[in-house]
Structures are given as structure tokens and as C-alpha cells.
C-alpha positions as CSV (number, residue, x, y, z in Angstrom):
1,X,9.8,172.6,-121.7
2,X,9.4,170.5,-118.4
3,X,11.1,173.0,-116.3
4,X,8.4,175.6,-117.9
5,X,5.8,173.3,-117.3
6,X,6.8,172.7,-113.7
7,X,7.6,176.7,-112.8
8,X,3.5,177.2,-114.0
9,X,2.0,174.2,-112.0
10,X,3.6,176.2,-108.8
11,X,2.5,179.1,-110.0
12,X,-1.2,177.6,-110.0
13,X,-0.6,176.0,-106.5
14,X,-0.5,179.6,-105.2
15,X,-3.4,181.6,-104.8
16,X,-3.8,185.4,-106.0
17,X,-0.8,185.3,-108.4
18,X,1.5,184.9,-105.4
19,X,5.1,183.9,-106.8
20,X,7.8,181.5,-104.7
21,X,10.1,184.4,-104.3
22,X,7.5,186.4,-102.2
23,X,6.8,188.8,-105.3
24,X,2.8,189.4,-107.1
25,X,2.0,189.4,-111.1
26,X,-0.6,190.7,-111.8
27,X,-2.6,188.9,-114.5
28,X,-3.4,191.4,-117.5
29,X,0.5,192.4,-116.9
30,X,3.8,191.1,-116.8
31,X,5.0,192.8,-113.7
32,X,5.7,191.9,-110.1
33,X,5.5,193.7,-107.6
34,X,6.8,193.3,-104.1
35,X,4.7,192.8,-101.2
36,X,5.9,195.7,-98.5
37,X,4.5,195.8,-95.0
38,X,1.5,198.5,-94.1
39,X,3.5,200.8,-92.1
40,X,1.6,202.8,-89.1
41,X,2.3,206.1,-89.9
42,X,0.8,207.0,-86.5
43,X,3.5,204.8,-84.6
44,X,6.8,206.6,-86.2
45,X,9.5,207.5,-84.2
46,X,8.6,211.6,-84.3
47,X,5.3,211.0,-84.0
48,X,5.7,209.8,-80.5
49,X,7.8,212.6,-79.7
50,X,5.3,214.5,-80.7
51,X,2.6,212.5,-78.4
52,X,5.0,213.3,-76.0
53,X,5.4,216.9,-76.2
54,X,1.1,217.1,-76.1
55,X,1.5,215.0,-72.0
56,X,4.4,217.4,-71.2
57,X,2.2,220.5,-72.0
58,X,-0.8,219.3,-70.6
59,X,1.1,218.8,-67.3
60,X,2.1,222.0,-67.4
61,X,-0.8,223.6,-67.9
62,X,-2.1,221.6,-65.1
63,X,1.0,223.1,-63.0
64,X,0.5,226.8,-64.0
65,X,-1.4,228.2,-61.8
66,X,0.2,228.0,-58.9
67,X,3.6,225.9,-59.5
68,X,5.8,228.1,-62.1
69,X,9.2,226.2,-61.7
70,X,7.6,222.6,-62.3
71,X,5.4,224.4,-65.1
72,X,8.2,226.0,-66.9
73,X,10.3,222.8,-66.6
74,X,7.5,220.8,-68.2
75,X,6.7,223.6,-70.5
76,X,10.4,224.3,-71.5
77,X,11.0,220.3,-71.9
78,X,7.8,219.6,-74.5
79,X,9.2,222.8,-76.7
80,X,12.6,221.5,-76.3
81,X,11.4,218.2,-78.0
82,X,10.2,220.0,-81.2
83,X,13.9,220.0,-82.2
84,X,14.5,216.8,-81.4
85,X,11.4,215.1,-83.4
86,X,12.8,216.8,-86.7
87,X,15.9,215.5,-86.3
88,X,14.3,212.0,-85.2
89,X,12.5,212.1,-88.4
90,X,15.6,213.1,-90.9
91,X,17.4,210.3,-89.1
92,X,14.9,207.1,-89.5
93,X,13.8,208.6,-93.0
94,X,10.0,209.0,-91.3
95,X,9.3,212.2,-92.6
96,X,5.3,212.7,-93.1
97,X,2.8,215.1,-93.3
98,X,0.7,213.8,-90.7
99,X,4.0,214.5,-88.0
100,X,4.3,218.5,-89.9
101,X,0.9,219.0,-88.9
102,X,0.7,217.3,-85.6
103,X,4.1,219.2,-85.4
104,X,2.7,222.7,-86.0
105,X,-0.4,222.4,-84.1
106,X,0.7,221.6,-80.5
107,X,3.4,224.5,-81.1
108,X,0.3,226.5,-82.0
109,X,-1.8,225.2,-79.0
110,X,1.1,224.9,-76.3
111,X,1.7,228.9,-76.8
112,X,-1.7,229.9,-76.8
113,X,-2.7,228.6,-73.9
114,X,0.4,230.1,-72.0
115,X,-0.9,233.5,-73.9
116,X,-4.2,232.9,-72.0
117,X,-3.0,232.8,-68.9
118,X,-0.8,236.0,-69.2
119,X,-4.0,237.5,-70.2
120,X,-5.2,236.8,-67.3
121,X,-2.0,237.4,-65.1
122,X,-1.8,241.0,-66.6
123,X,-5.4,241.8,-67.3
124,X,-4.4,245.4,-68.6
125,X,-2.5,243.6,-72.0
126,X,-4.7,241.2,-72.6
127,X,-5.5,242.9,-75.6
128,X,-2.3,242.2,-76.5
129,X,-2.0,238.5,-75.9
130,X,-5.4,238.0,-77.8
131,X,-4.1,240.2,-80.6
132,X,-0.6,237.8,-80.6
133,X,-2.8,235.1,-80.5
134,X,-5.0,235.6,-83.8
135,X,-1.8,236.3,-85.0
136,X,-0.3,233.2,-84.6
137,X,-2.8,231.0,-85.7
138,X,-3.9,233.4,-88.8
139,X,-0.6,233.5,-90.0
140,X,-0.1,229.8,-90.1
141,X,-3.5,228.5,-91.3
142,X,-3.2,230.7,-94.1
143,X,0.3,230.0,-95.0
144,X,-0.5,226.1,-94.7
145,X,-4.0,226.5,-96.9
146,X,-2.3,229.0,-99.7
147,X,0.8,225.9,-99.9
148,X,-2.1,223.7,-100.3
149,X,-3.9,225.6,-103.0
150,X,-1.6,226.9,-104.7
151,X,2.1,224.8,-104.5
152,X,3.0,221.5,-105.6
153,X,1.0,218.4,-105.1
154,X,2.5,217.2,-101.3
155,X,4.7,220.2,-100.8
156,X,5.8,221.1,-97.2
157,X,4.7,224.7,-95.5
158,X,8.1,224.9,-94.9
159,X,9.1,224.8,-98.8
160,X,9.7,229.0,-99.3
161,X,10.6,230.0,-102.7
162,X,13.2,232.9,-102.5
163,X,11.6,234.6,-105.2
164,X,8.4,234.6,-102.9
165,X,9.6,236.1,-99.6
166,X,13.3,236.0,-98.8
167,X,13.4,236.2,-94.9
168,X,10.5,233.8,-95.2
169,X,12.8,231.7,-97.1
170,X,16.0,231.8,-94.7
171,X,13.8,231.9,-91.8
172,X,12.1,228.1,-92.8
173,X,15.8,226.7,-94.7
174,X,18.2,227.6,-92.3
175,X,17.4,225.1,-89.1
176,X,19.7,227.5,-86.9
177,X,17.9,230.3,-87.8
178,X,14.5,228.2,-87.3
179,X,15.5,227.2,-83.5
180,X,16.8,230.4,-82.7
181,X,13.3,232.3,-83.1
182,X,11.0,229.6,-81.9
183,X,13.5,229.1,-78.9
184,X,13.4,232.7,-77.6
185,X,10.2,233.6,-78.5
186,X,9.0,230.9,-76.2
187,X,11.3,232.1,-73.9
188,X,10.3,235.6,-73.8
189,X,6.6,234.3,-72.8
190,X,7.9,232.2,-70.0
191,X,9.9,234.8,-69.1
192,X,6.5,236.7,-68.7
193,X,4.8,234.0,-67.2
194,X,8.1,233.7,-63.8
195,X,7.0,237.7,-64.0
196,X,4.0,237.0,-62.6
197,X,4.8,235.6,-60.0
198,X,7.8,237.6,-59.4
199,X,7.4,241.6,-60.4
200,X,5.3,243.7,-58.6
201,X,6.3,246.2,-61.4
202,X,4.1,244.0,-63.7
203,X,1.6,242.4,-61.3
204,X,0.6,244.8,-58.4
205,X,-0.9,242.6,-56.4
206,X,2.2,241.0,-55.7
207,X,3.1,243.8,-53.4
208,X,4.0,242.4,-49.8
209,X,0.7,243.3,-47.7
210,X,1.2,244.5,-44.2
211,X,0.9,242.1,-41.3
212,X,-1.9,244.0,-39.8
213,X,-3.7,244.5,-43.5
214,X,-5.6,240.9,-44.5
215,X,-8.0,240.4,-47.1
216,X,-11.8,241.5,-45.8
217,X,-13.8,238.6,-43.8
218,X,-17.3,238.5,-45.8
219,X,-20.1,237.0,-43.8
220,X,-21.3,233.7,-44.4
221,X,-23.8,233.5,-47.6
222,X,-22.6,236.8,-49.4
223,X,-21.1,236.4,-52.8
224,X,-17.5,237.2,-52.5
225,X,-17.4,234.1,-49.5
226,X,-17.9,232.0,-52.2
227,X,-15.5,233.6,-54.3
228,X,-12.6,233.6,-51.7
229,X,-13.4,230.8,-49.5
230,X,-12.0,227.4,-51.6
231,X,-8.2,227.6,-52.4
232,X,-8.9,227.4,-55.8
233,X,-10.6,230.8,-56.3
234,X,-8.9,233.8,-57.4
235,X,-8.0,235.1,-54.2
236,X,-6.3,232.1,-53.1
237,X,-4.5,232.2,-56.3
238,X,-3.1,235.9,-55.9
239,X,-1.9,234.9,-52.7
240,X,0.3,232.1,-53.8
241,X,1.6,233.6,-56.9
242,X,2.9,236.7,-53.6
243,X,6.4,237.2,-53.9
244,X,7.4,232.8,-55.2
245,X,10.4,233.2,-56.6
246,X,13.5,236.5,-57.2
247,X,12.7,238.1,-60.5
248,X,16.1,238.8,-61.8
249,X,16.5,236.3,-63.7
250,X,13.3,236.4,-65.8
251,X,13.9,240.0,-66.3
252,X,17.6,239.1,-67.9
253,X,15.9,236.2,-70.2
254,X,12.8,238.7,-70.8
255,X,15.2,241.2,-72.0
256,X,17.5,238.7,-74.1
257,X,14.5,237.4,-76.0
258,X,12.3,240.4,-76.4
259,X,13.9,241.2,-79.5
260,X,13.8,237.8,-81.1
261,X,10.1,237.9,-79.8
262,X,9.3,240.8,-82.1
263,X,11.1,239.4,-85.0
264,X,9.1,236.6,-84.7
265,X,6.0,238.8,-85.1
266,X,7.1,240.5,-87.6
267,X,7.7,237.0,-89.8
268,X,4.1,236.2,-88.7
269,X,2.7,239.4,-90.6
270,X,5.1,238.8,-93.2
271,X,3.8,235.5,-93.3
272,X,0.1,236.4,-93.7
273,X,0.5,239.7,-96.2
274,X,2.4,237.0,-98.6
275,X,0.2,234.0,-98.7
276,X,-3.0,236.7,-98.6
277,X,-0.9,237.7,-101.8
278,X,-0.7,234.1,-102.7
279,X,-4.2,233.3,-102.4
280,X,-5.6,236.3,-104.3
281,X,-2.6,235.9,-107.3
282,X,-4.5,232.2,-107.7
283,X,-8.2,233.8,-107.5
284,X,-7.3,236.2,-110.4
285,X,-6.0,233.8,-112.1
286,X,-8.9,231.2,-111.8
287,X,-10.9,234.5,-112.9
288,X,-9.0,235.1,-115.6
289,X,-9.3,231.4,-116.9
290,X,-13.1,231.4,-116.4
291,X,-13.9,234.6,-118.3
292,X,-11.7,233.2,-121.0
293,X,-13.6,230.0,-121.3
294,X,-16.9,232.0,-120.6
295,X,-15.5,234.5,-124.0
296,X,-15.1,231.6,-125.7
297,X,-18.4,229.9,-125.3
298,X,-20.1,233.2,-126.5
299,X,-17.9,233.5,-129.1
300,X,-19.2,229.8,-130.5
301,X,-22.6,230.5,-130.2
302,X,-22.6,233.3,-132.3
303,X,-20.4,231.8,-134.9
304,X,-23.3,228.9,-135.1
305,X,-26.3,231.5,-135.6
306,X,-24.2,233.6,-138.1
């Protein structure tokens, strides 16, 4: 009885049902509870991977226009990292959903914005590129809002049941599978991107211009000397893209990962037909449920006036 006595006069000394061994009761229950650090989801290991993969791009994007080795070293390095900050996260057990999206989105941005500027490296496909880019981003939002809607409470994007889509399934399940597509798809847009500044076969203007043959002096006040006087207009730009670097080499890697490119497409309409089919199984469903419920109301009504 005095040891009893004793263990609940320390347990009054401490405030909020705080016990000696660092553990909490709480008072209509006899539970504890331990008392775990908060833990800042925004400082985990991937996550600053991640962080670091958004500065790498935006360097590169400040380095595209006119510096195509140090922009598809930055470039290549920040999608290089998206490997790296999945396996950072299996390792340190800092797996969240905050890092999947933040994950996702800077792939999504990072390759858009190199889509832009082929669009306007090759202005003839820039249908194309804009048509790749809707793509892209269509595909994903509605795969990531139908696994929202319609799968399990917290399930990943990535989580494909084979039953659902089987090259979706091996393509998101099998991480070799996974790095080999978003590798040389990436690949076969830098590959592009050298091109331009490389091929004449793809960007005319890159054509060695006589000696005698210069660009046309306008006179002072006309429209096209503001246009071409500063070194950052679009003249001075064609001129320093002229002939920068061989293009063998980006022709071999454009050739290698073409065909990965186009797979890579097709899984992206794959991926939209089947969570469009998603989407609409759950709205006939949800239709169903409410004409049901809406049968059954009229169905009481009439059994109360008969």
C-alpha cells in the first residue's frame, strides 16, 4: 500500500498525466502512450534530393539558350537524381506522399519546359511538342486523381493492379523497367535539344553563311534594330546556336532512344484511356447507387399513402 501510495503522489507531481518513464495516460483510459518527436516531413532525406533536382533544372534552363553542354549536364544530373531519391527514401524508411508528388511534378515541369524550347528550336513541330506536352501532364493528373477517387485510402499512383492494365502494371513494379523508359525518353529530348545546335538537317538556319553574306544592317529607329541589336534577341541567338558542337553523337543517342520515346507515349495514352475508364466505372456506379436510393424513397412514399 505505501509503494502505491507513493507511485500516485509522483504521478500528481507531474503535470498533464506525464509518467516517470517518459510515457502519457490518458485519464478516462488506462493506456500510455509514448511521446514521439514531430518529424519534418519537408526535411527528409528525398525530399532534399528532390529540392535539389528543382536548382539543377532551373540552372539549366537558365543555361539553354545558348550553353547546351553545361545545360545538358545540369539537366542530365537533376533527372539522374530521380533514381537516386527513391532509393534514398526505401533506405531511411522516409517514404511519403508529399516526396511522390514533389517527385512527379518537377519530372513533369523539368520536361516541359525542355518541350518548350524545342518548340521553339523547330518551329515546324511545335505542334508536336505541345501535343506531347498535354500529353504528359493529362495522363498523369488523371491517373493520380482516379487513384485518389477511386483506390484505397493513401494508395500510391504507382500501385497498378494487373487486372487493371498489365503493361501499366510491369511498367510502375519493375524499377528497371521504370528507369529504362524515363531514362531514354529524357534522353531522346536532349538528344533533340544538342540537334539544335548541331543539324542543319533539322535547324536550317544553322547553315554556315558565306563570309561575304551578313545579316542586313537596319537603320537606326526601325523595328527589326531593336529586334537584332542586344545579344539577347533572336538573331543573336541563331548565331550562337551556328554550328556549336559535331552532331554525331546526338544523332546515335536520338536514334537509340527514339524507340523507348514512343513507348513511353504509348504508356501515356494507355495511361489516360484506363483511368478515363476508371473514373467513369466509379460515376456509374455512384449513379447506380443514387437511383437506387432515389427508387427506394418513392417506393416509401407510396407505401405510406396506400
Amino acid at each position: 500500500m505505501a509503494g502505491v501510495r507513493r507511485r500516485n503522489e509522483a504521478a500528481e507531481i507531474l503535470p498533464n498525466g506525464q509518467q516517470p518513464n517518459g510515457y502519457t495516460t490518458h485519464q478516462d483510459r488506462n493506456v500510455q502512450t509514448p511521446q514521439l518527436p514531430q518529424e519534418n516531413i519537408f526535411l527528409f532525406y528525398p525530399n532534399i534530393i528532390g529540392y535539389s533536382r528543382i536548382i539543377l533544372a532551373i540552372a539549366s534552363l537558365y543555361y539553354m539558350p545558348l550553353h547546351p553542354r553545361t545545360c545538358s549536364l545540369l539537366y542530365s544530373i537533376s533527372c539522374l537524381l530521380d533514381a537516386i531519391d527513391g532509393i534514398a527514401a526505401r533506405h531511411f524508411e522516409q517514404s511519403t506522399r508529399f516526396g511522390a508528388v514533389l517527385d512527379m511534378v518537377t519530372d513533369r515541369c523539368t520536361t516541359s519546359c525542355l518541350l518548350v524550347f524545342l518548340s521553339s528550336a523547330f518551329p515546324r513541330w511545335a505542334l508536336l511538342f505541345q501535343g506531347l506536352i498535354s500529353l504528359d501532364f493529362a495522363s498523369h493528373y488523371m491517373h493520380m486523381y482516379a487513384t485518389l477517387a477511386m483506390g484505397d485510402s493513401g494508395q500510391s499512383h504507382k500501385k497498378v493492379e494487373k487486372g487493371r492494365s498489365r503493361l501499366l502494371h510491369l511498367y510502375y513494379n519493375n524499377k528497371t523497367i521504370l528507369f529504362i523508359f524515363c531514362t531514354f525518353n529524357e534522353l531522346f529530348f536532349i538528344a533533340l535539344y544538342l540537334l539544335s545546335f548541331s543539324s542543319p538537317i533539322l535547324s536550317p538556319s544553322l547553315l554556315t553563311p558565306d563570309h561575304d553574306s551578313s545579316p542586313p544592317i537596319s537603320q537606326p529607329g526601325s523595328p527589326s534594330s531593336h529586334m537584332f541589336a542586344t545579344p539577347g534577341s533572336a538573331w543573336a541567338m541563331e548565331l550562337a546556336r551556328a554550328n556549336k558542337m559535331d552532331d554525331f553523337w546526338p544523332w546515335v543517342i536520338a536514334g537509340v532512344s527514339s524507340p523507348v520515346m514512343l513507348g513511353k507515349q504509348v504508356l501515356n495514352v494507355v495511361q489516360l484511356v484506363k483511368a478515363s475508364k476508371w473514373l467513369a466505372e466509379g460515376d456509374r456506379e455512384q449513379r447506380r447507387t443514387a437511383a437506387l436510393a432515389a427508387a427506394g424513397k418513392i417506393g416509401a412514399k407510396e407505401k405510406k399513402r396506400s
